[in-house]
C-alpha positions, 0 to 999 in steps of 0.5 A: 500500500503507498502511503501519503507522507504529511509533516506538520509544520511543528516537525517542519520546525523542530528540523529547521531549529536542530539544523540551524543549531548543528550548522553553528557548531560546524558548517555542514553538519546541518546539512548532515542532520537533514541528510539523516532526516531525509533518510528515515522520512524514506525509510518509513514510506517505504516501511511505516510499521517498523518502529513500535507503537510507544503510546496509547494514542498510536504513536511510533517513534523511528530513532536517528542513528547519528543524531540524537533524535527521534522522529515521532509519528502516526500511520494512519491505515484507515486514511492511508497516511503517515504524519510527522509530528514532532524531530523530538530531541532525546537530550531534552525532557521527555516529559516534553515529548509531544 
């Protein structure tokens, strides 16, 4: 089944955010935090039940394998769609998880 891919503008800027803080500790390691994003926004098109169900409300979380993050979402079967919710920052409160 081909899925619709949807990112809330919130994802939207969590990314910008994480890439404006690599990208001033190092030129181009922003660029490499997109790059990874990029990578596992493909990964779960292609496999959107990979990662488990973490809460009651149906959201998965796909963690990065280079940066310490996770992208939190939802796959909707009923509406043949995966939204993005949340680029959540593992080194932050997860009491402020999204």
């Amino acid at each position: 089944m081909a899925y619709k891919l949807s990112i809330r503008d919130d994802a939207k800027h969590d990314i910008i955010k994480g890439y404006k803080w690599y990208e001033d500790k190092s030129i181009g390691l922003g660029a490499r935090f997109v790059d990874e994003i990029e990578m596992m926004i493909g990964y779960l098109a292609t496999y959107p039940e990979h990662f488990q169900i973490k809460t009651k409300k149906r959201y998965r979380e796909a963690v990065l394998k280079i940066f310490p993050y996770v992208i939190i979402y939802e796959v909707s079967q009923k509406e043949g769609e995966i939204v993005i919710y949340s680029v959540f920052p593992t080194k932050d409160n997860p009491n402020k998880k999204p």
